[in-house]
N, C-alpha and C positions, 0 to 999 in steps of 0.2 A: 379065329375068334378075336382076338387080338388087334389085327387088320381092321376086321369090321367094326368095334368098338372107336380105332381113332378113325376112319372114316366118317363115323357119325358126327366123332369129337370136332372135327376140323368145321361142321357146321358152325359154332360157333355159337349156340342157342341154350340158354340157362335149359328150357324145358326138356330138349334133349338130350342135354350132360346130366339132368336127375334121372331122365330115363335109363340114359345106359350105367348113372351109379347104383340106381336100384337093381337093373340088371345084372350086373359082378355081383352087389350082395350075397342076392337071392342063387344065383347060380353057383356062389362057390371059388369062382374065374380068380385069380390069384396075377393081379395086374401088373403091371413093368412100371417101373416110376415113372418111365418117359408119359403110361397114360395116366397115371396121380397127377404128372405134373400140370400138366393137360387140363383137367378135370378142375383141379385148383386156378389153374391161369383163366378158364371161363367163369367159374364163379366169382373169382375178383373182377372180374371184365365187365359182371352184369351185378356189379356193387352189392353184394352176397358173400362177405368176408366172411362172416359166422361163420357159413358151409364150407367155404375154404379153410378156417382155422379147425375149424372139426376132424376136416380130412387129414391136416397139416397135422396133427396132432396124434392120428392115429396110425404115422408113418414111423417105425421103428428109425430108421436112418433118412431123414429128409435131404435130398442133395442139395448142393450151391441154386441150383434153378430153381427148386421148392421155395426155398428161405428169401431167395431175392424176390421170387414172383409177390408172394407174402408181403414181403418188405414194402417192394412198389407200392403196392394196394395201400397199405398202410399209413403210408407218405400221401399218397392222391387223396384220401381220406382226411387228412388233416391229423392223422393219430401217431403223431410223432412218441408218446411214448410206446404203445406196442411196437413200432416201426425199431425202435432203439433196441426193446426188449427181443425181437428175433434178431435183429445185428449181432448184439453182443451175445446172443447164445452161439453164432456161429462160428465152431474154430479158426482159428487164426490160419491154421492148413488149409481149409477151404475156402477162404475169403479170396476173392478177383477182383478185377478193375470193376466189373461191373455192381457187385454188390457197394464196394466201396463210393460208386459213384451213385448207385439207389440212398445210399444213408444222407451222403453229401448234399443230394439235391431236397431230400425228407428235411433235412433241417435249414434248407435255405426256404421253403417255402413256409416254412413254420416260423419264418424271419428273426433265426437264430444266426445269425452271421458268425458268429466267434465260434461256436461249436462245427459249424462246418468248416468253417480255416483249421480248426485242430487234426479234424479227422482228415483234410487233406494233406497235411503238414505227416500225421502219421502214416496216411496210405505212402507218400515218395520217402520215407523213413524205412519201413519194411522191404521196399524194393519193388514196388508196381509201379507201372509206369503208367501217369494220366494221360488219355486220350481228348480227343474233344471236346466230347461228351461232361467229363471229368473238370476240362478249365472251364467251359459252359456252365457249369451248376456252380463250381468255388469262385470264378468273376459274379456269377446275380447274387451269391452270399456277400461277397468283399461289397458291392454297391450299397449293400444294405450299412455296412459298420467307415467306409473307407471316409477320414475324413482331414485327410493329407493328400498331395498329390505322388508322393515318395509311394506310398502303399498301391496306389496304382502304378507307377513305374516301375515296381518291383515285380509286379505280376505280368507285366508287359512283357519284360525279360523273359521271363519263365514260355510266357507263348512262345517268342521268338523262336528259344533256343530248343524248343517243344516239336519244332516244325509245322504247329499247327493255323500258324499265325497268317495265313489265306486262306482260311475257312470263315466263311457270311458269320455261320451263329458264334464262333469265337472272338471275330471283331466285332459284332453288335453286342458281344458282352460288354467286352475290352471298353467299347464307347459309353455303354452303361455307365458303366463305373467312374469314368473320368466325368461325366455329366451331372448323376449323384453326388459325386464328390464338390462339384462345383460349388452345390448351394452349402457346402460346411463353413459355417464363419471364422475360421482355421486357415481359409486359402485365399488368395485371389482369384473370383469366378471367371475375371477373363480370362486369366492365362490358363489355367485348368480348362476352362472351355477352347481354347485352343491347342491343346494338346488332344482333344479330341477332335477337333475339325481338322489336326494335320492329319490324325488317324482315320479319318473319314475319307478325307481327299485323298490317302493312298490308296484305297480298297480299291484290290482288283477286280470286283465288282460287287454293288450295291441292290438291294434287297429293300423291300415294304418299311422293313423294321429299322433299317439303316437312316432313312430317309426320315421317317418320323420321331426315333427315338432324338435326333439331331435338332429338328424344330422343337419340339418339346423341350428340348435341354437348354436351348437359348430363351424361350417365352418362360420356363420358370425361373431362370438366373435373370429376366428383364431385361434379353437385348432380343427387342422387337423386328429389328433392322436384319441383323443376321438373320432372326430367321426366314425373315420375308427375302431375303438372298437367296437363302436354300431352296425357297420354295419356286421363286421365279426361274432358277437353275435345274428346279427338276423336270426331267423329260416325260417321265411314265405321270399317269393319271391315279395318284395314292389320294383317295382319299379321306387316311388317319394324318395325313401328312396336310392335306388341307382343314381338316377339322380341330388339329392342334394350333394352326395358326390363328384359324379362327377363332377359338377361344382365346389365346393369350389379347389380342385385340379385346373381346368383350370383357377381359378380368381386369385391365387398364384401364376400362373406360372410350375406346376406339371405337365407338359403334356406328359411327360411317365406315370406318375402313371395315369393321366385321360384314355390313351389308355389302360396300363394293364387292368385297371376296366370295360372298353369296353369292351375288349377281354372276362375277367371272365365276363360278363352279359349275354354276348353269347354262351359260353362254359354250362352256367348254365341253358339253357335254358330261361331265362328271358327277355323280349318281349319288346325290346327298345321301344320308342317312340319317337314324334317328339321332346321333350325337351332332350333326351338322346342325338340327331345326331345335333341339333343346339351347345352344349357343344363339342361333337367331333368336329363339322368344325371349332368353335370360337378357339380350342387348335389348331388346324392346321394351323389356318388364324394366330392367335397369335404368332406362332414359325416360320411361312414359312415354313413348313410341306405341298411342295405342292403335291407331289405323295402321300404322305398319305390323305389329301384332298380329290382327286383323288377319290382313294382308297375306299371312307367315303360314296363319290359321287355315285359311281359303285355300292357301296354294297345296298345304299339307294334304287336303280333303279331298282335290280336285284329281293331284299326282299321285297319291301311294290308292291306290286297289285295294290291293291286297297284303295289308302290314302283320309284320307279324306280332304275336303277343307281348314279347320285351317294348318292338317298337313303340305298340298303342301304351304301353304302362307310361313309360320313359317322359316321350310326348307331350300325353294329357297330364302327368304330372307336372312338368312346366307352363303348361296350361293354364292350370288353376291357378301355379302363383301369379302369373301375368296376367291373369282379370282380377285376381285378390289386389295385386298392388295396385292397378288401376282403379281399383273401387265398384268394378263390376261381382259382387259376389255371386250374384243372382247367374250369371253366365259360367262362373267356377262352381257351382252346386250341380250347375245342370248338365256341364262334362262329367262331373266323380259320379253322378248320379248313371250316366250310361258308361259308365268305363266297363266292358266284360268282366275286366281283372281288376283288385285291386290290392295295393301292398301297404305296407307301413306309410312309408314316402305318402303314397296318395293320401289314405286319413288325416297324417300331423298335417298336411297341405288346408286342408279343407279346415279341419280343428283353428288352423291360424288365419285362415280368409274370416271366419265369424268371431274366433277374438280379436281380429285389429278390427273387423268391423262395428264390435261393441256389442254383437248381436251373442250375449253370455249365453243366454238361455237354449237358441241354439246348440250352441259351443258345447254347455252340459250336454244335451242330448248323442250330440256326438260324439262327444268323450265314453257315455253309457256304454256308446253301441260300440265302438271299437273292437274286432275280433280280438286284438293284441293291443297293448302300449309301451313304450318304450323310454327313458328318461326325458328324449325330446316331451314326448306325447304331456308327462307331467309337470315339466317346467312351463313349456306354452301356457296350460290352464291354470297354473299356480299366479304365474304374473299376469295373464287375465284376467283374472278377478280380483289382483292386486290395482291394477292399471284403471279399472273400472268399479273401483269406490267399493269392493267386497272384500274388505281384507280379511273377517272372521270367515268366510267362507277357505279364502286362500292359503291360512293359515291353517285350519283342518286337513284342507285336500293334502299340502306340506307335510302335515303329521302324518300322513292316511299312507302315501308317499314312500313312508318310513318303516310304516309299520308293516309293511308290503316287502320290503326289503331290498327298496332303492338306495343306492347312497348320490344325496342331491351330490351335483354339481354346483360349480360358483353363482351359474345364471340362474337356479333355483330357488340357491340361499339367498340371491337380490330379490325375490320373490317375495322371497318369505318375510324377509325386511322391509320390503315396501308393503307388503300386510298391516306390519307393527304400526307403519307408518301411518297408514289410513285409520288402524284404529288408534292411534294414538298411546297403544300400548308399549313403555318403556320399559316394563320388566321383562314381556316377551321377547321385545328387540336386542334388550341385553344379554338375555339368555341365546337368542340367535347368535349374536354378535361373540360370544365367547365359544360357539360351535367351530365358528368359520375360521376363529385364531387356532384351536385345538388342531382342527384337520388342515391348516396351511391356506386356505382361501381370503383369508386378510389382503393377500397383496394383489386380490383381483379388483381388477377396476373396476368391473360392475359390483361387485360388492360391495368396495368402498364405496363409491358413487351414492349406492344407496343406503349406506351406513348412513354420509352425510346429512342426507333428507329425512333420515329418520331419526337421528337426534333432532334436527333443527323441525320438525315436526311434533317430538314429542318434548319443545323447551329448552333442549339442553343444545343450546346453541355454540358452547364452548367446547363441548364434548365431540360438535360437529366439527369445529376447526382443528381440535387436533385431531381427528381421522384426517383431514383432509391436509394436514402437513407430515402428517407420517406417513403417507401414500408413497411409493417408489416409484409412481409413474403418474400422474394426471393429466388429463385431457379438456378440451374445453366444456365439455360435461359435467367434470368434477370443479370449474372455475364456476360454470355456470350454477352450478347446486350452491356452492358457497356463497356467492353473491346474493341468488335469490333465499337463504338461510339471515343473512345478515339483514336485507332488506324487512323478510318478516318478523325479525324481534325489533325493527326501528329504528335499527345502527345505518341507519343512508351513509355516514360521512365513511363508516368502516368499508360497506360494502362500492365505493367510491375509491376507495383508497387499494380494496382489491383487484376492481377494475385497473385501474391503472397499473397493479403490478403484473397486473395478467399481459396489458400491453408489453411490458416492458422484456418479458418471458417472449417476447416475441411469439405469444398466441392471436392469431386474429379472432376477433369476437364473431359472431353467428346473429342471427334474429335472434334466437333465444335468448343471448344473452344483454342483447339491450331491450328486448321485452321485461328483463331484471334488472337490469340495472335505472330503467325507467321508474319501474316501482318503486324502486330504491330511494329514488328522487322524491318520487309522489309521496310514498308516507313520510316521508323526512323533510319536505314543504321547502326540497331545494329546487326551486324553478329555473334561476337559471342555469344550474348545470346539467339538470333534466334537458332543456332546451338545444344547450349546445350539442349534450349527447346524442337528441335528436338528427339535430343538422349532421355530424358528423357518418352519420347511416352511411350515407348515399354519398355524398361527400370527401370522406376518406378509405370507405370500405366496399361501397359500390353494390350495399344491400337497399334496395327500392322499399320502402316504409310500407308495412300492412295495415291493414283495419286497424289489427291490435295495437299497432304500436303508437297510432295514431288516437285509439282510446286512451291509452298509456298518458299519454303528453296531453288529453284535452282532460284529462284528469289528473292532472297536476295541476293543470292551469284553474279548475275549477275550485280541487279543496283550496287552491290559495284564494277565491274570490275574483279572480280573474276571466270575467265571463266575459268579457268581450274580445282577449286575445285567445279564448277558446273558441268563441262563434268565427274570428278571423282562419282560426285553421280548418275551420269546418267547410269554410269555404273555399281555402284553399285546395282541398283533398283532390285527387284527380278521381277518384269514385262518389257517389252519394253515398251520403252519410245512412249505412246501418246499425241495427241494435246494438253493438257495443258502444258505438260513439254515442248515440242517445242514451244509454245506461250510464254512461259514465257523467254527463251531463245531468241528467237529472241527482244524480249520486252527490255532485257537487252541488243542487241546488237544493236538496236537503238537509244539507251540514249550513248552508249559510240563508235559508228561507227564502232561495228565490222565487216565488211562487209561479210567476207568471211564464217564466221561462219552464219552470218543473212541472208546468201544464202543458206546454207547448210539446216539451221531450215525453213528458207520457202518454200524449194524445197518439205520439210517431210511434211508441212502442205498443201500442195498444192496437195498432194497424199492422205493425211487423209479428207481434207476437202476443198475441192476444192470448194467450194461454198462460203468460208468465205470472207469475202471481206476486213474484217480488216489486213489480211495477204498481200494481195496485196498492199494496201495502206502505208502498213509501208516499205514494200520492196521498193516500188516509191519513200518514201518519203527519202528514205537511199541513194540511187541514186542520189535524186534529189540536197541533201545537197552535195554529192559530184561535184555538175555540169556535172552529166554522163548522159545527156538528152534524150542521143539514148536508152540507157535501162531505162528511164523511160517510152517513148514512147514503150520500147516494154512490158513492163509488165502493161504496161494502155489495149494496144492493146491483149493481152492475157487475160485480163479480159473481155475484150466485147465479143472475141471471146468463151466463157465460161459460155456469160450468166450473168456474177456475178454485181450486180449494187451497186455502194456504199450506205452506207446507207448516208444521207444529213445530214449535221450539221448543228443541233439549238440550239438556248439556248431561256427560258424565263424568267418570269419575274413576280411577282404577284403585281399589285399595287390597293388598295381599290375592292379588292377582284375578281378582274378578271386578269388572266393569260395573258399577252401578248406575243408572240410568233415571234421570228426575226428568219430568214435564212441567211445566207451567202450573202453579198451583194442583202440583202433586198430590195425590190420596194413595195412590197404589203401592209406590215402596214401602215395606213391611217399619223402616223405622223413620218415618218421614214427619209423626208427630215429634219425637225425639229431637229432628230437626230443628220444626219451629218452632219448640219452646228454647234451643240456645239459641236459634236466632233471635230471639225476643229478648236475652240478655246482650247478647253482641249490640243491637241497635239502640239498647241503652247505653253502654260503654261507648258508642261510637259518636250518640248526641250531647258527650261529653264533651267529647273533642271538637266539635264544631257540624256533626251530620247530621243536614236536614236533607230529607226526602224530595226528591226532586220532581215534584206527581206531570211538569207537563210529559213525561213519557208514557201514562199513567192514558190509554188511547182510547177513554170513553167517557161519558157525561156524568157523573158522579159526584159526590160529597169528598171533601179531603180528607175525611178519615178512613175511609172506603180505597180510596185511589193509593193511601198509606199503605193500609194492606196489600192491594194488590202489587206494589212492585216487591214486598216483601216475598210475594211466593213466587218470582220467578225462577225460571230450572236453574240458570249460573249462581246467583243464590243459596239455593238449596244444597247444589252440588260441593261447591266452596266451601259450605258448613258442614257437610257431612266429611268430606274429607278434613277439615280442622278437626272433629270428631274422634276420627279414627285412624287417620295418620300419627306416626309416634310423634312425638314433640320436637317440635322446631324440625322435621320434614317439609318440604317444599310442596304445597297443594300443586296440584296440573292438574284443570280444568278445560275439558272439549268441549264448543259450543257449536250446534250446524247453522247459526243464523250469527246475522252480527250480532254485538254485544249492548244491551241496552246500557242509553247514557246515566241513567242513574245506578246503576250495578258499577257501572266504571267508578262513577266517581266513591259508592261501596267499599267497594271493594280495598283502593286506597286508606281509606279508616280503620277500613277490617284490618289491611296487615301491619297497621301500626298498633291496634288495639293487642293482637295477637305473638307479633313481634316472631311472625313466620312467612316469608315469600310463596308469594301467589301469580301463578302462572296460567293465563287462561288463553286458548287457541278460538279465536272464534272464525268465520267464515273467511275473513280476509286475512286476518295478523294476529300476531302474539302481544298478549300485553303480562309485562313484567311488572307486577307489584310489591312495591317494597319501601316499607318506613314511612307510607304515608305518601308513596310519587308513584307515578307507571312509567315504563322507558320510553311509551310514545309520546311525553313530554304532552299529553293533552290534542296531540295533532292525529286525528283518527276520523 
């Protein structure tokens, strides 16, 4: 009976080992451990621990074979504490090498490094002697924790005198470990990597793992060269050994030499895989190499048959990002959409092709459907709709996030803060802002980063520079925030003065940052060093001038009245002039009434982008200040006729944390007459002081008492008084406007805060204007 129970056993098949356990049951059979043991080693085999713990359990005396079989399982499983819990039940009498080395290896995979040195430090304590097997699993623990070259020397020894120290898997530990240890900033990486390359080069023979784990250890420590030695020196056809090369190439930036290596892998016969063509697309997606992509794409389709399921995941996952980064979404939709399989990886892929593509609504839908999400999955969509003008949304989803029982990360919390930012809410940002110091995320650079911008977004522009000098690290990112922080409250000479220290830090500037420091110039009406910083691009930093930057300087050149060294650059451009250079030109010939030219620029924009409605609007309003009423009506009338609707001007408001929101001769907020009866005494305190109503902004055919009123109801206005309302006293008003700021409001507003004898902060569509005592900080230059 006996016999034919482990004959059956030796099958090897979960269904058949239920069978013959049901069989013993039922019949009474009174087993030998050797077939418990048996019975338990296939139910661990066919990942059915329960039934093995069951059995394990109903063994009066389990032997050394029971408990280690157990143990294995346990360890393979990732269940390092049950694994610990049958070790340490099992006497010290009955412990072996081999249990000892079942525990040892349990906790090096559970990347407990120091726990597993202990218990081998105690196994050669007790008096067992380690075998292979034994230095094999305490070298892949030491790799994990070793971060001196001494700790590997020490264990070197221990091989030698172990005699085990010509066995493949004991030196490809050994090299592990010296390689690991490499990247500790504790050591010098060359010379610890040459302690493995002597150990390398003595192997009395080399093995897959030898070969590879050796370029590997060189492309992470960044000697490119060595490894490309190894690889030209090896005879067999590895190819982990070529695909590790190949990535360190693409993770530098080497994406010729990564394609040459393609090429020779092909040439040489040697059998890509999917890790080979995920390193071609990431060199392609990386450089915009999009025919070669292509290319990568075709070959992929033409040569694998029959791929298997990891393959196609792998793949089509790098797929999608490299039409996402190219700007093909349409092409990354239509892989994820035939992928058989799909995993996390793929979703966040797709989730982030239609957020960088702007396309949110999308994005939400995808987000819906998601079987699963993951901290990525919610960070991507948080600064999504941060990035893309929806910060009350951003800021929900943030919450939602939480309540869910994520803990953001720092990329999150820049999310969350670039939310505050859009909405211009400081109390929320604050409150973020004292999250991310609590949980230690302050000295993240994307945090800061976007700390900066969101004081300097919501006013508090001093608030932004010291984040931005108590930083432990910044980048040109965080120079660049700063500058363009300074530029929008009208500090040009400060944010001038940053620039230059930014040089001096020995940071090279970017486009970004003389697209700022441009501005910088522009609202601050410094031409010529706007100018020079211009020339300087190409000049001394060898960045080729874009459109923008070119708007940038022909709008300088124009708020100073300079239309003719503006039309000079226009013609100078090596491209024809589009909608930003015409917007910026007409921009300038509404501040100084050039009419004939501000017909000419909005005729071009009216052909570029006949939809824009801001184009319209300033044409009218150019008209309007001359008293030419019949061309106002007719370019009113040309816009209806076209479709085009203005967008509506508002401004708000935050008071005790809810956002109040005013339109243009308001009716709808519940206390908006409350409003205009103090506005009614303000504008008599104000025409105390010298304020008359300024009616040519006033953009219709009207009486002047009529025209009085109407600029009295505009939203900034309203919003400014109600905030003087309900702000505590001598509080600093902050006013968001989505349109620029009307010139009779500006100059308003200056009376209002000397009448009030409280600073007034208004954000409108381009700048900040600081009022105070009767001045704004844009000195009038706007």
């Amino acid at each position: 009976m006996a016999n034919r129970y482990l004959k059956q056993l030796n099958l090897c098949s979960e269904t058949i080992a239920r069978a013959v356990h049901a069989h013993i049951l039922t019949t009474g059979f009174r087993p030998s451990s050797y077939i418990l043991n048996r019975l338990i080693d296939v139910y661990c085999k066919s990942y059915n621990i329960r039934y093995a713990r069951n059995l394990f359990d109903k063994i009066p005396k389990p032997d050394i074979v029971a408990r280690t079989t157990l143990l294995v399982a346990y360890a393979s499983a990732g269940n390092i504490k049950l694994a610990k819990q049958v070790f340490n039940a099992t006497p010290s009498s009955m412990r072996d090498t081999i249990s000892y080395n079942a525990m040892i290896t349990a906790y090096s995979h559970s990347r407990d490094g120091h726990a597993a040195l202990q218990l081998f430090i105690e196994m050669k304590r007790k008096g067992f002697f380690p075998d292979s097997y034994s230095f094999s699993s305490v070298l892949s623990a030491l790799s994990l924790i070793a971060d001196e070259e001494k700790h590997c020397k020490q264990f070197h020894c221990e091989v030698i005198k172990s005699g085990v120290g010509c066995l493949s898997s004991v030196l490809n530990s050994l090299i592990t470990c010296y390689v690991n240890c490499a990247s500790s900033p504790l050591v010098s990486s060359s010379l610890v990597m040459g302690s493995a390359r002597k150990l390398f080069d003595e192997m009395p023979e080399r093995d897959e793992l030898s070969w590879t784990t050796m370029i590997a250890g060189y492309v992470r420590n960044n000697d490119l060269d060595a490894a490309r030695e190894i690889l030209d020196g090896m005879t067999e056809k590895i190819v982990c050994a070529w695909n590790a090369t190949i990535s360190g190439y693409v993770q530098h930036g080497f994406h010729d030499t990564a394609f040459q290596l393609f090429r020779k892998m092909h040439l040489m016969g040697i059998q890509q895989d999917e890790y080979t063509y995920t390193s071609m697309i990431s060199a392609a997606s990386n450089a915009g190499l999009f025919k070669i992509g292509r290319q990568v794409h075709a070959y992929i389709l033409r040569t694998e048959a029959q791929p298997s399921v990891h393959f196609i995941l792998s793949v089509n996952n790098a797929l999608i990002t490299f039409y996402t980064k190219c700007g093909e979404v349409a092409q990354a939709k239509e892989i994820f959409n035939k992928m058989p399989v799909k995993d996390l990886v793929s979703w966040n892929a797709i989730l982030s092709a239609f957020v960088n593509a702007r396309c949110i609504e999308e994005a939400n839908s995808i987000f819906k459907e998601m079987p699963e999400r993951n901290l990525l999955t919610w960070t991507v969509m948080v600064s999504g709709l941060a990035k893309n003008g929806l910060g009350e949304e951003g800021l929900k989803l943030f919450n939602q996030m939480r309540i869910e029982g994520l803990e953001p990360c720092d990329y999150a919390y820049a999310g969350a803060i670039t939310s505050c930012s859009v909405l211009g809410s400081l109390d929320n940002g604050q409150q973020v802002h004292s999250q991310v110091v609590r949980l230690g995320h302050d000295s993240s650079l994307s945090v800061s980063n976007a700390l900066i911008t969101m004081y300097a977004r919501c006013g508090l522009v001093e608030s932004a520079y010291t984040v931005f000098l108590t930083m432990p690290y910044v980048d040109s990112v965080s120079w660049n925030a700063m500058i363009a922080a300074l530029a929008q409250h009208g500090r040009g000479v400060e944010a001038i003065q940053l620039y230059e220290q930014m040089l001096k830090e020995d940071i090279s500037p970017d486009r970004i940052t003389f697209l700022t420091i441009l501005s910088a110039c522009s609202h601050a009406g410094l031409v010529k060093e706007g100018r020079h910083y211009f020339d300087t691009m190409s000049a001394c930093y060898g960045i080729t001038p874009g459109e923008d930057h070119y708007a940038r300087l022909i709008d300088l050149l124009c708020r100073a009245g300079m239309f003719s060294e503006a039309k000079n650059v226009t013609e100078s451009m090596p491209f024809e002039s589009g909608a930003p250079i015409w917007e910026a030109l007409l921009a300038g010939c509404r501040i100084h009434g050039n009419i004939d030219l501000g017909i000419q620029a909005a005729e071009r924009l009216f052909e570029l982008m006949p939809q824009l409605d801001g184009t319209y609007i300033i044409l009218s309003n150019m008209y309007a200040t001359l008293g030419q009423w019949d061309e106002v009506a007719r370019v009113r009338k040309l816009m209806r006729d076209r479709g085009v609707k203005k967008e509506p001007g508002c401004s708000w408001v935050e008071v005790e944390n809810m956002v109040h929101v005013f339109l243009v001769d308001d009716a709808v907020h519940p206390e908006v007459h409350e409003v205009y009866m103090y506005l009614e005494q303000l504008i008599i305190e104000m025409r105390k002081l010298g304020y008359v109503p300024d009616t040519k902004f006033v953009l219709h055919d009207m009486e002047s008492e009529h025209k009085e009123y109407a600029l009295s109801t505009h939203s900034e206005k309203l919003a400014v008084v109600y905030g003087i309302m309900k702000l505590p006293l001598g509080a600093t008003i902050r006013v968001f406007k989505n349109l620029r700021i009307c010139g009779d409001c500006h100059n308003a507003f200056k009376f209002i805060s000397k009448v009030v004898r409280r600073e007034i902060i208004v954000r409108d569509r381009k700048r900040f204007h600081h009022f105070r005592n009767g001045e704004c900080s844009c000195g009038n230059y706007w």
